[in-house]
Structure formats: C-alpha cells, structure tokens
RODO-2510 file (C-alpha; in nm, 4 decimals, decimal comma):
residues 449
     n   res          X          Y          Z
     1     x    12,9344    12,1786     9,4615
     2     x    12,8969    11,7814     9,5434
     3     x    12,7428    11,8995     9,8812
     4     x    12,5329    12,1180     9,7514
     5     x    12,3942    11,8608     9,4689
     6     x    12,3972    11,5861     9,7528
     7     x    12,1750    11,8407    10,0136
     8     x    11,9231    11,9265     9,6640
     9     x    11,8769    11,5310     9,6154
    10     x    11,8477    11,4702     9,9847
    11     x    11,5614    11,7282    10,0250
    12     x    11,3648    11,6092     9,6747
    13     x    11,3910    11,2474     9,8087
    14     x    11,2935    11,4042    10,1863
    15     x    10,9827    11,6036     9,9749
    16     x    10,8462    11,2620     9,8078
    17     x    10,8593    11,0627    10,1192
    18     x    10,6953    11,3014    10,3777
    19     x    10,4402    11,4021    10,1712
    20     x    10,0701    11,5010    10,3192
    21     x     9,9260    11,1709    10,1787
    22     x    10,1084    10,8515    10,0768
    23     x    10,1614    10,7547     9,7088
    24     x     9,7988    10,6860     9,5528
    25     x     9,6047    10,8913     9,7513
    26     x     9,5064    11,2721     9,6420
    27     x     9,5364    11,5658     9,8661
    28     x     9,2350    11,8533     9,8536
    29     x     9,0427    12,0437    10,1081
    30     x     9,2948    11,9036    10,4487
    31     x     9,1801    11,5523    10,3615
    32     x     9,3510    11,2493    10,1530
    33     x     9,1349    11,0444     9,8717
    34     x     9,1573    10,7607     9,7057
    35     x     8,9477    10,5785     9,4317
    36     x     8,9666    10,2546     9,4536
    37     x     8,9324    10,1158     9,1148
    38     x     8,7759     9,7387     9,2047
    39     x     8,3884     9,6573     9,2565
    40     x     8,2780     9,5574     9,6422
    41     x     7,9645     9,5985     9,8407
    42     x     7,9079     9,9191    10,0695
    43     x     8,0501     9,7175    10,3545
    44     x     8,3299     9,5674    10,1603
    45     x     8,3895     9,8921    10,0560
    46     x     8,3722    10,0285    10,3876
    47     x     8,6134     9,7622    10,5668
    48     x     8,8817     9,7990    10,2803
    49     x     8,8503    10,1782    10,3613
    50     x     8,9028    10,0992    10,7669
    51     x     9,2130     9,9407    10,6356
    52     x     9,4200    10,2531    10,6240
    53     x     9,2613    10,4617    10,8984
    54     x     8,9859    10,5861    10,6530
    55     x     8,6064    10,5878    10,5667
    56     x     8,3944    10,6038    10,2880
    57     x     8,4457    10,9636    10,1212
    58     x     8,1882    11,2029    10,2998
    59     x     8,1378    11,5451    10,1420
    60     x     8,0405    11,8131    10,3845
    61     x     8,0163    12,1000    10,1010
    62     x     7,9269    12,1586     9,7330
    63     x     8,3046    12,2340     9,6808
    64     x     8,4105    11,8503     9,7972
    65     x     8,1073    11,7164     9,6299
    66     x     8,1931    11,8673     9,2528
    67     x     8,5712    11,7542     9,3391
    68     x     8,4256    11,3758     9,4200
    69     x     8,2337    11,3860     9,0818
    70     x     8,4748    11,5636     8,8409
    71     x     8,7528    11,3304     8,9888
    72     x     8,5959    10,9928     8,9428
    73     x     8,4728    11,0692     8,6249
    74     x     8,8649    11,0453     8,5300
    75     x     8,9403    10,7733     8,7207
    76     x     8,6128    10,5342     8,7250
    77     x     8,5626    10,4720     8,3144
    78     x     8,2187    10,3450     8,2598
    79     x     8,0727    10,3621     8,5847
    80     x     7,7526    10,5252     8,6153
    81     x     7,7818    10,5509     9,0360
    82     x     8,0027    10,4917     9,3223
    83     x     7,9831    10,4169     9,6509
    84     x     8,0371    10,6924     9,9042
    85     x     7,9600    10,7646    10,3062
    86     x     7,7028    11,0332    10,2962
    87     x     7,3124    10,9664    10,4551
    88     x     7,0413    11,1822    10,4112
    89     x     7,0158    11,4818    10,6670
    90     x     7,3348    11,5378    10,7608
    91     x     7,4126    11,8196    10,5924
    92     x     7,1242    12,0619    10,5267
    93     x     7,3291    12,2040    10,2414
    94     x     7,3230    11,8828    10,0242
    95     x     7,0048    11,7832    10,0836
    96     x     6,9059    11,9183     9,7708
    97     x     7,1315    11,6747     9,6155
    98     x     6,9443    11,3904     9,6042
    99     x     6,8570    11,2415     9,2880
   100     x     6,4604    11,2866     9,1968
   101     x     6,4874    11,5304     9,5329
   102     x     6,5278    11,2687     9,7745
   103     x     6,5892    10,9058     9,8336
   104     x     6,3868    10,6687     9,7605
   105     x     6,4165    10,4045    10,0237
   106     x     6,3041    10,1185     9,8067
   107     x     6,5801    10,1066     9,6641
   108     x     6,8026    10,0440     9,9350
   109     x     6,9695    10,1963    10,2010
   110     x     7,3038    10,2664    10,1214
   111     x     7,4296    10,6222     9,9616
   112     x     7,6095    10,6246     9,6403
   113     x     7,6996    10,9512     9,3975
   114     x     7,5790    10,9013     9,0338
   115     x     7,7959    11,0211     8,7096
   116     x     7,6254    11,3919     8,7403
   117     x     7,7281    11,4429     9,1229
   118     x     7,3589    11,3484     9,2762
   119     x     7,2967    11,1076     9,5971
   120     x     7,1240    10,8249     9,5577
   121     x     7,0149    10,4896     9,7358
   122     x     7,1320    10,1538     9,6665
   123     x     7,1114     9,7822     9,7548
   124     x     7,4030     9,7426     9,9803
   125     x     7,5118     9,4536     9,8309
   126     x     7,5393     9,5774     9,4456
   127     x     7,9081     9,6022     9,3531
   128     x     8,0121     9,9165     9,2882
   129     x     8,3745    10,1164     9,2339
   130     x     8,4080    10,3345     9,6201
   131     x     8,5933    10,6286     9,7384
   132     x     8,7798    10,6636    10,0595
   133     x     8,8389    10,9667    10,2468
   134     x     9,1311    11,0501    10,5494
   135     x     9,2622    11,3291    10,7524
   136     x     9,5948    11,4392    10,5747
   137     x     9,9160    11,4721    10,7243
   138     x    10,0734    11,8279    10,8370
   139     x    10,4182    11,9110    10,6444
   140     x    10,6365    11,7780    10,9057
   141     x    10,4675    11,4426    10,9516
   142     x    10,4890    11,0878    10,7691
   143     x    10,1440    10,9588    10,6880
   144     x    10,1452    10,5777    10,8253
   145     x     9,9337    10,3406    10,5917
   146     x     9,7126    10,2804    10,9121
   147     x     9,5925    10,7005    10,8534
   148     x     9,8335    10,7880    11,2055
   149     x    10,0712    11,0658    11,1435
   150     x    10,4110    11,0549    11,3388
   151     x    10,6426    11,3143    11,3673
   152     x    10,8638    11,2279    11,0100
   153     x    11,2236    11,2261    11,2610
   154     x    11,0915    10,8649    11,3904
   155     x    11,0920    10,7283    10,9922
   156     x    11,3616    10,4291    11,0110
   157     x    11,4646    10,4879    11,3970
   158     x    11,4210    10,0952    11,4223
   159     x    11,0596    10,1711    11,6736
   160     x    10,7518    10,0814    11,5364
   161     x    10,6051    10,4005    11,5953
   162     x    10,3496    10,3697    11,3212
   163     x    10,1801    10,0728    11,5167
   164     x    10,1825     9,8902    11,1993
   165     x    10,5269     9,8926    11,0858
   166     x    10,4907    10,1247    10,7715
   167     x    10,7238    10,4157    10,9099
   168     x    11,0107    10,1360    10,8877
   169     x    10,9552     9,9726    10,5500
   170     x    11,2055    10,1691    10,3319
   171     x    11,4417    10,1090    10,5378
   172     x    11,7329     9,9045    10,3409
   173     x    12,0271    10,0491    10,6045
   174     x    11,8283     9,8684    10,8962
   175     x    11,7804     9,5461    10,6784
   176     x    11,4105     9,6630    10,5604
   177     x    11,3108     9,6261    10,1548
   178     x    10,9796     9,6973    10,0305
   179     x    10,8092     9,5876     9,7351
   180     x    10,5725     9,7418     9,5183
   181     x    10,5475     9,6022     9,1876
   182     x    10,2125     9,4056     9,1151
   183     x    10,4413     9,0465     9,1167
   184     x    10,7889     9,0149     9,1459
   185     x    11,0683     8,7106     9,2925
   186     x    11,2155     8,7656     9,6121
   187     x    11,5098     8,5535     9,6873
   188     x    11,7228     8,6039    10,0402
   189     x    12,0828     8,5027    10,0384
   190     x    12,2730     8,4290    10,4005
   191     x    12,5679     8,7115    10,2146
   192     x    12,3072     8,9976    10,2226
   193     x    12,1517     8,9160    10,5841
   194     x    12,4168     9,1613    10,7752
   195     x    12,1260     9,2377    11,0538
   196     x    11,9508     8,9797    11,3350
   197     x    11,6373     9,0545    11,1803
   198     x    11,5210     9,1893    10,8054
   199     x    11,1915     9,2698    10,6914
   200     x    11,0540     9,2351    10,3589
   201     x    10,6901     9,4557    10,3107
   202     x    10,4725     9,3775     9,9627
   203     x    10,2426     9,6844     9,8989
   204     x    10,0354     9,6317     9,6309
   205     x     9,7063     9,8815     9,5156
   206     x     9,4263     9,8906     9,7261
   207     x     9,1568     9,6699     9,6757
   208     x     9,4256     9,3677     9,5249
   209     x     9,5292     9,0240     9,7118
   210     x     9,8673     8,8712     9,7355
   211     x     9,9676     8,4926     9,6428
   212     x    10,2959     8,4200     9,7876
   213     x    10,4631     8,0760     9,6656
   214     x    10,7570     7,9777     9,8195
   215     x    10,9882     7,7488     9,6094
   216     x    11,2765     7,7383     9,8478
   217     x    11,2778     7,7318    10,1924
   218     x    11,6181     7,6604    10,3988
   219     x    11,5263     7,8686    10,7147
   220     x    11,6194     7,6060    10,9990
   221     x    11,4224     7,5308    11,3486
   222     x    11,6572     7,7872    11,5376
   223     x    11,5674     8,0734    11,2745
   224     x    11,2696     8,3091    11,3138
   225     x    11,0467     8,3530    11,0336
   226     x    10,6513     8,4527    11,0327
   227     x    10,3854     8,6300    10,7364
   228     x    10,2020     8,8383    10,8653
   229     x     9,9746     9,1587    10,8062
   230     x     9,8240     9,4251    10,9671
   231     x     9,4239     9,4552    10,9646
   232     x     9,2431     9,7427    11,0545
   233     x     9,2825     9,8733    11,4196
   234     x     9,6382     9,8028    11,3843
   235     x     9,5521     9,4361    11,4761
   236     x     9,8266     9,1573    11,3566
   237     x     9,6929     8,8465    11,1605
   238     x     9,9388     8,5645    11,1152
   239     x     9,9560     8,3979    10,7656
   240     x    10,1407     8,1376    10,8205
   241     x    10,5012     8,0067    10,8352
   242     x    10,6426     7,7069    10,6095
   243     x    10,7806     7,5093    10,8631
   244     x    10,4583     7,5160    11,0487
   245     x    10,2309     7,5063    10,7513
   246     x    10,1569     7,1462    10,4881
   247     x    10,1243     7,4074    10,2235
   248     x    10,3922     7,6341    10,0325
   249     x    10,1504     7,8778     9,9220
   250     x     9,9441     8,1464    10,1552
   251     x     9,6998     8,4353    10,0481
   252     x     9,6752     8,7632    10,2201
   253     x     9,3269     8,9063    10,3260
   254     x     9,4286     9,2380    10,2115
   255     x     9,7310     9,5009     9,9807
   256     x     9,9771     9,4549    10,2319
   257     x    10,2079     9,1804    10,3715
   258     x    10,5357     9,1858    10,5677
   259     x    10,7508     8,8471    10,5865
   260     x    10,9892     8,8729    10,8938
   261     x    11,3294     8,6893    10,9195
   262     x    11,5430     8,6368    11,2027
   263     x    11,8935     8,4644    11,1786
   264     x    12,0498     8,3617    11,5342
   265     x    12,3596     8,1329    11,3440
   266     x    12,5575     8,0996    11,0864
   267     x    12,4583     8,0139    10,7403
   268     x    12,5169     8,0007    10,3795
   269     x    12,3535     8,0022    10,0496
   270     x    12,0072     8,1296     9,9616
   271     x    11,7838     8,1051    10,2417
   272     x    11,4456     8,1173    10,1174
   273     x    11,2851     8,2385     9,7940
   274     x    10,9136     8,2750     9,6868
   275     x    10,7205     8,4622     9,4220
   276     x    10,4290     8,6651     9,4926
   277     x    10,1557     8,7853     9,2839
   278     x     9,8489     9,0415     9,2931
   279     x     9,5117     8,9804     9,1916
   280     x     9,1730     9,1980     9,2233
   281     x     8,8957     8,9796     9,2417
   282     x     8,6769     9,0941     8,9615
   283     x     8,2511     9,0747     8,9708
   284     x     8,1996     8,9783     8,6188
   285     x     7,8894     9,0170     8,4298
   286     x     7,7923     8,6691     8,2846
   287     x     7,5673     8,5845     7,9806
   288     x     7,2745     8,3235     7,9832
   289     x     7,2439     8,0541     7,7148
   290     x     7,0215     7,8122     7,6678
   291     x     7,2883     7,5712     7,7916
   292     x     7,4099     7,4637     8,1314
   293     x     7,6986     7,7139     8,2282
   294     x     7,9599     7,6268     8,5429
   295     x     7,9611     7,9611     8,7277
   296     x     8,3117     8,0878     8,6811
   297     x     8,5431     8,1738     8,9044
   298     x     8,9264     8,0802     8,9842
   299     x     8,9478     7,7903     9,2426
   300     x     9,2133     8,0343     9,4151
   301     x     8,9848     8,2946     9,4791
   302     x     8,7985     8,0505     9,7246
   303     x     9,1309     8,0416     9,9257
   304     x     9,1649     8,4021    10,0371
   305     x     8,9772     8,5171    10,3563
   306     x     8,7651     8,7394    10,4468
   307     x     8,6057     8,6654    10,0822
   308     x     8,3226     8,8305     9,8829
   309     x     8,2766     8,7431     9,5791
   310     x     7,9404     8,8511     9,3425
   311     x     7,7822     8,7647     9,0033
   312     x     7,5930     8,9186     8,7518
   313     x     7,3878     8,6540     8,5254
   314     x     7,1909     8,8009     8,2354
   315     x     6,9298     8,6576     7,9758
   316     x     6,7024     8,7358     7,6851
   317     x     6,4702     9,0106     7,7401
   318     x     6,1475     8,7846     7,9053
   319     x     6,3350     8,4958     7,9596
   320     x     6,3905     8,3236     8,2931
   321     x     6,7032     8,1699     8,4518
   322     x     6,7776     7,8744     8,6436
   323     x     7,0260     7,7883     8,8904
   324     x     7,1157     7,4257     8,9463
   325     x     7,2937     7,4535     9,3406
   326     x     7,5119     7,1054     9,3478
   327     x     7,7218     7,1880     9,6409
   328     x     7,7987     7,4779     9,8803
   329     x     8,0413     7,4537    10,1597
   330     x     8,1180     7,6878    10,4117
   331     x     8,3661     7,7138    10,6775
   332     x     8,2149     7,5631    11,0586
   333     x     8,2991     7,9102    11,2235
   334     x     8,2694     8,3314    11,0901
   335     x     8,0292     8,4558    10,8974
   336     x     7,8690     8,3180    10,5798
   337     x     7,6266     8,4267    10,3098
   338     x     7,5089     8,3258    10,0079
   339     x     7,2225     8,5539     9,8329
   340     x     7,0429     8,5436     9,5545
   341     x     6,8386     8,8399     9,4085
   342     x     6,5821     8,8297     9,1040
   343     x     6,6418     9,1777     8,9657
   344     x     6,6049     9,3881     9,2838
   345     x     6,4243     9,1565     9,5159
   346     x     6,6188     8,8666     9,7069
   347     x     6,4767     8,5543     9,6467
   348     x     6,7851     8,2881     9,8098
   349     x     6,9444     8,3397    10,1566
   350     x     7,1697     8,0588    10,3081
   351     x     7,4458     8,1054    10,5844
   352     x     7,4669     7,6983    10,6290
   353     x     7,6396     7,4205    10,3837
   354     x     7,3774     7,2484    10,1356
   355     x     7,3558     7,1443     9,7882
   356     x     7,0699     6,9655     9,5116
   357     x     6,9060     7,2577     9,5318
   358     x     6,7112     7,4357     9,1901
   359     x     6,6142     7,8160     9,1811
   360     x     6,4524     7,9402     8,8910
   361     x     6,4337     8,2987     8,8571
   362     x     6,0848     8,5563     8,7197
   363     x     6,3222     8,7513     8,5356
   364     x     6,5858     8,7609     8,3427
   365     x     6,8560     8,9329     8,5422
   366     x     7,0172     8,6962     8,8633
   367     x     7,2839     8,8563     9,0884
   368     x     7,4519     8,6363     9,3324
   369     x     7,6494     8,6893     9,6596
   370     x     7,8510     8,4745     9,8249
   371     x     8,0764     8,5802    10,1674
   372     x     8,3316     8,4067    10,3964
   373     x     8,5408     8,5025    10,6330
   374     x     8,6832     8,1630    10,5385
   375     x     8,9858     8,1966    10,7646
   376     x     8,9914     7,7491    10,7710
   377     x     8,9930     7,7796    10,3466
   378     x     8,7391     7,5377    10,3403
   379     x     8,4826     7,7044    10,1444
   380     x     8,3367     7,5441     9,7790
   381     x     8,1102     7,6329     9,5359
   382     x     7,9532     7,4777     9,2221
   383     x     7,6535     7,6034     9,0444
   384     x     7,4912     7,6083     8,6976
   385     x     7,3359     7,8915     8,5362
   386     x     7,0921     7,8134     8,1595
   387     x     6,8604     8,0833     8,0462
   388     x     6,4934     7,8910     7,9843
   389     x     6,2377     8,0816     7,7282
   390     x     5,8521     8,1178     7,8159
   391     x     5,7816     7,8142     7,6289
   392     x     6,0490     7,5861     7,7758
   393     x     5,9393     7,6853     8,1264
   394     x     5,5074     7,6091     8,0196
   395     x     5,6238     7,3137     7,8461
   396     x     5,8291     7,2116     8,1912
   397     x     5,5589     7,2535     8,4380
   398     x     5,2778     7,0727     8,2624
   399     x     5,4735     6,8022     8,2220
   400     x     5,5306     6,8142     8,6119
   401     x     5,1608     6,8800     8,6575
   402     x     5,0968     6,5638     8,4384
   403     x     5,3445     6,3389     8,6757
   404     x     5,1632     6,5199     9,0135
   405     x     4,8000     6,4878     8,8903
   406     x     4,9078     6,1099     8,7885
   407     x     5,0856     6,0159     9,1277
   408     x     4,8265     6,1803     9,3253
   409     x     4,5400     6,0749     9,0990
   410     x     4,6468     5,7210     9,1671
   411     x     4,6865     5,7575     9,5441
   412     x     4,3501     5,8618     9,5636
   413     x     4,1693     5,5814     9,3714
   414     x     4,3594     5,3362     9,6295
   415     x     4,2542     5,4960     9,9127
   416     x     3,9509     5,7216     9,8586
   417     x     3,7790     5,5543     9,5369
   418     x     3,4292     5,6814     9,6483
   419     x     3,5037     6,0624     9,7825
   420     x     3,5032     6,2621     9,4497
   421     x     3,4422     6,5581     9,6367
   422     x     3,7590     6,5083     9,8002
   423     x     3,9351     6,4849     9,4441
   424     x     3,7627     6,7677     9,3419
   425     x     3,9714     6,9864     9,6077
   426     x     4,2514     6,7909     9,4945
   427     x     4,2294     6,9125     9,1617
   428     x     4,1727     7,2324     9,2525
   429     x     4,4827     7,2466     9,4823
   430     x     4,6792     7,1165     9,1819
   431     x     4,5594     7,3732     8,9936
   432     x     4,6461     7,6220     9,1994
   433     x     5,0372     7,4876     9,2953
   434     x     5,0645     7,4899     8,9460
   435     x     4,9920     7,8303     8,8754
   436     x     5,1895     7,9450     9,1456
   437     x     5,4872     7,7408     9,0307
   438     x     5,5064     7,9082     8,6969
   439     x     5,3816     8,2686     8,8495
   440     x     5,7506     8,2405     9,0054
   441     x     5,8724     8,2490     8,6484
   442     x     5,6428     8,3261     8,4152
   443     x     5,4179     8,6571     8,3651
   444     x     5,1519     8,5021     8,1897
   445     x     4,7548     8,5682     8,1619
   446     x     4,6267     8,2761     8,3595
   447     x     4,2445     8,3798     8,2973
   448     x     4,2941     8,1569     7,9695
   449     x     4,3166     7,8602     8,1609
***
C-alpha cells in the first residue's frame, strides 16, 4: 500500500511539473498564453515577450481571437485594449475585424485588440496591458522558461540542457532551490552547502524586477560566487558580485535571477544572506494643479536597466500644462529617449543630457516617455508639471510681449532712431511671435486683436 501511495504522489508531482506550459501561462489551441498584467509600450511589450521564447499573441482564426477577448476581459480589469502581434493583411479571415472596418493609420502603427475583440491601431509608445503567445510543449517534454522543450528525462541530470538553466532549478538533491514568492530572505549556511556548487533561482511574475540586498557577505577570495540572468536568446548578463562591486544592492533587468555559489574549502557559519524584493514599475496617471508638482517616481526605479518608464499628466478641460525640465541625465553609451506628446502629437524628443528647459503644452493631456538601457545606472530625472488656465497663459505672454517690445524698442532708438519703417516690421514681427507663442497653447480667436 505505501508503494502504491508513494507511485500515486510521484506521478501527481511528475503531472504538475511536465506540464504543456509552465505555471502562469494557459494552454488552448497547441499554443501557451500569458497576460501579462503590467503597462509597457508595443516594443516593451514585445522584448518582455522574447524573454521566454515568445511573441506578442497573434490570432490566426476567429476561434483564437474570441479566446484572446473573452480571456482578458477576466484577467485585464478596466482596460479598454491590449497590445497584441497581429498587422493588417495577414489573415484574409480577420480582416473584417478591424475596428470602423479598417485601420486608421493616423493613429499609429501598432495593432492592439479593444474590449469587444476588434483590431485597432495605436501609438506605439502608449502603455498598454499585452499578451504573449508560444508553441506548447508535447506530453513528454518540460517547457524551459526560454519557450525550448527538452525531452522531461534530462530535468535535474546536472546538464544545462535548457540553455538557460531552468530544467535544473528545482533541483534541491543537486544543491538547486528556487524561489518564487514576490520577496522573501535567503540566508546560506556552510552546514547546508553538501555540493561544490549550489544554485539559488528567484522567479518572480512576468513583467516584475528584482532588488536583491545583501546584508551579509562572508564568501572569501578562493570562493566562486556571480548574479546573473538569462536575457532573451539565451544570452547571460552578469549582475554583479559583492566582492567585485562598491555597492550591496543590484537590480535585475528582468523576472528571473540565479545567484551561483561555489565552495572549494572549508568553512563555517552563514555564508552570505540577502533579501530580495519584486516590483512592477507602474505608469501612473497624474493630476494637474495649479501648483508646481515634482514628477513622481521612486529614485530606485532609475537604477534598473533596460528602463522605460511613462507618464500620464492630466488638467482641466481647456487648460494647458507646463513642464519645467531642470535636469536630464543619460547614460554616455545605449539607447536613450525622452518624448513628450501633447495629446496624440509629439511635441519633445531628446536622446542627449540637458536641462533649464520649459515646454508648455496646447492641451490639457501630456504623456511622457523616458528610456534607458542604463546598464552604467547613471540616469536622472527631475521635472515639474502645473496646469496654467487660459487667462494665466494671456496674462503670461503679454507681459513677455511688454519686456520684448521694451528691450527691442530700446535697441532700436539707439541704433536706428530715424528708420520707422524698419520698426514698423519690427512690430509686426512681434506681433506675429507673439501670436504664435500663445497659438502653442492657447485656441483663441486672434481676429480680435
């Protein structure tokens, strides 16, 4: 009876481990799914979704199309669309799909699925919940976290046959533990190191970051110990190691870490211990006052790599907003961007460092973007945001026509006291800068003037 309750708890435990997707993803229609429940661009989507061997979801039928929008209409609460992989003509039997029959390409040029289970166009860079799609697994097969399938006999063979380590991370009888828990404390003593080498994997949701903190580190100069994880194409990026490292703190770039130990003497005690946390960098919708706002974020967040990070700054119906830039810094090497849009058209783009810069907005709806790969973490950020009323912003520029017409006014007199043509085309040229300024802001009836 014992071997016949031991061979029933061996094959549930077998069932839940080889499944045809890993935990978190869905299986339907040969393929695995999973909605990821954090806000990112199409291309941040896109590269979280190359992360595990997948793409943005990509329905080829009306069956996986109704299953896309009856499925996130459990999972994403309050969304109204989501980001998906589908473009327009190629597949003749969704083409009907479109919403208002067919894209308007105005509106961008990236392919989302609205709450009803219609395509439509986006800007690329509006934050939206995504969906991504893989190949499952056949019966017999482990499904890696990279999207490989390997034959479920090499699971804990000691070979990394996955090419990223995940087919040996449950591993506890070949000195592998795994974490899943969104934080936890992990603390190594020498009496529980029986193997030359352990591994310790942190697997949090999709879309999150991990903050590891050491507080104790005794690992000596003739140990081995790295941080590392595995980016997409099964390519290894080192975090960082203590003893190399003037910090005792280091932030992941994506869900999934693994800290690797090696012990070539003798030793007692604990060995190291750290905490580690998860975070999903949210895009929060801000409100416009009529006072000076610091745009929030968490100084941490600015640590990470591979960073994007947007805003969403709203005002008073027919008010205007300003943004006061007093520094921007980004990294001397990767990519950078830093965007600003006025409702739908984008009105700020810098990829270098500056700062004392004012942008004031001709509506009252701002979104910002700001990317790093910020793999130096020397990135920083500080900006205002106040919402300004019609009157305010009139009341503003005369005043600055007043100082212009005054300074120039003056000039002129020195120099040119006899050419009032001249300061006729002067004034006129004022008038016009003027009008342009507040056009920029303002929607006002300048035949009055």
């Amino acid at each position: 009876m014992a071997r016949i309750f031991l061979g029933l708890l061996f094959l549930q435990i077998f069932t839940l481990v080889y499944s045809q997707c890993r935990d978190g993803w869905q299986e339907q229609f040969g393929n695995c799914y999973v909605f990821v429940n954090v806000r990112r661009s199409h291309n941040g989507g896109a590269s979280i979704c190359e992360r595990y061997g997948s793409k943005l979801a990509n329905p080829k039928n009306v069956s996986e199309l109704n299953y896309l929008k009856e499925t996130a209409a459990n999972e994403f609460k309050n969304a109204n669309h989501f980001w998906i992989g589908y473009s327009k003509g190629q597949n003749n039997d969704l083409d009907g799909y479109w919403n208002n029959s067919k894209p308007n390409l105005s509106e961008g040029n990236c392919v989302a699925m609205n709450n009803v289970g219609l395509f439509m166009v986006d800007n690329c860079f509006w934050q939206h919940f995504f969906v991504c799609q893989r190949k499952a697994c056949g019966q017999n097969e482990y499904s890696c976290i990279n999207g490989d399938c390997i034959d479920s006999n090499y699971v804990c063979d000691g070979n990394n046959d996955c090419n990223d380590f995940s087919d040996e991370i449950h591993c506890t009888n070949r000195g592998s533990y795994f974490y899943n828990s969104l934080s936890d404390k992990i603390s190594v003593n020498a009496s529980i190191v029986q193997f030359l080498v352990c591994w310790f994997t942190i697997e949090v949701p999709i879309g999150y970051r991990i903050i590891m903190e050491f507080q104790l580190y005794n690992v000596t100069e003739y140990d081995w110990f790295v941080i590392f994880e595995i980016k997409k194409n099964n390519e290894i990026s080192f975090i960082g190691d203590p003893n190399l490292s003037d910090t005792n703190t280091f932030y992941s770039r994506n869900n999934f870490v693994i800290v690797g130990y090696g012990r070539y003497h003798n030793a007692e005690g604990t060995l190291f211990d750290f905490n580690y946390t998860s975070i999903a960098i949210p895009s929060p919708i801000l409100q416009a006052t009529s006072d000076p706002q610091e745009l929030s974020f968490s100084e941490s967040w600015m640590m990470f790599p591979d960073l994007e990070l947007s805003w969403k700054i709203e005002a008073a119906k027919g008010s205007a907003i300003t943004l006061q830039l007093f520094e921007l810094v980004f990294p001397n090497t990767g990519k950078n961007s830093f965007y600003i849009w006025y409702g739908d058209d984008m009105a700020v783009n810098l990829t270098d460092s500056t700062g004392n810069q004012t942008f004031t907005s001709n509506t009252s709806e701002v979104f910002i973007y700001f990317y790093s790969e910020n793999d130096d973490r020397n990135v920083k950020l500080n900006l205002t945001y106040q919402m300004h009323t019609r009157a305010n912003l009139t009341n503003t520029y005369l005043r600055k026509l007043l100082k212009l017409l005054s300074k120039n006014s003056s000039l002129y007199w020195r120099r040119n006291w006899l050419n009032w043509n001249k300061y006729s085309k002067l004034s006129r040229m004022l008038r016009r800068r003027w009008i342009l300024e507040i056009s920029k802001t303002e929607h006002l009836d300048f035949g009055t003037f």
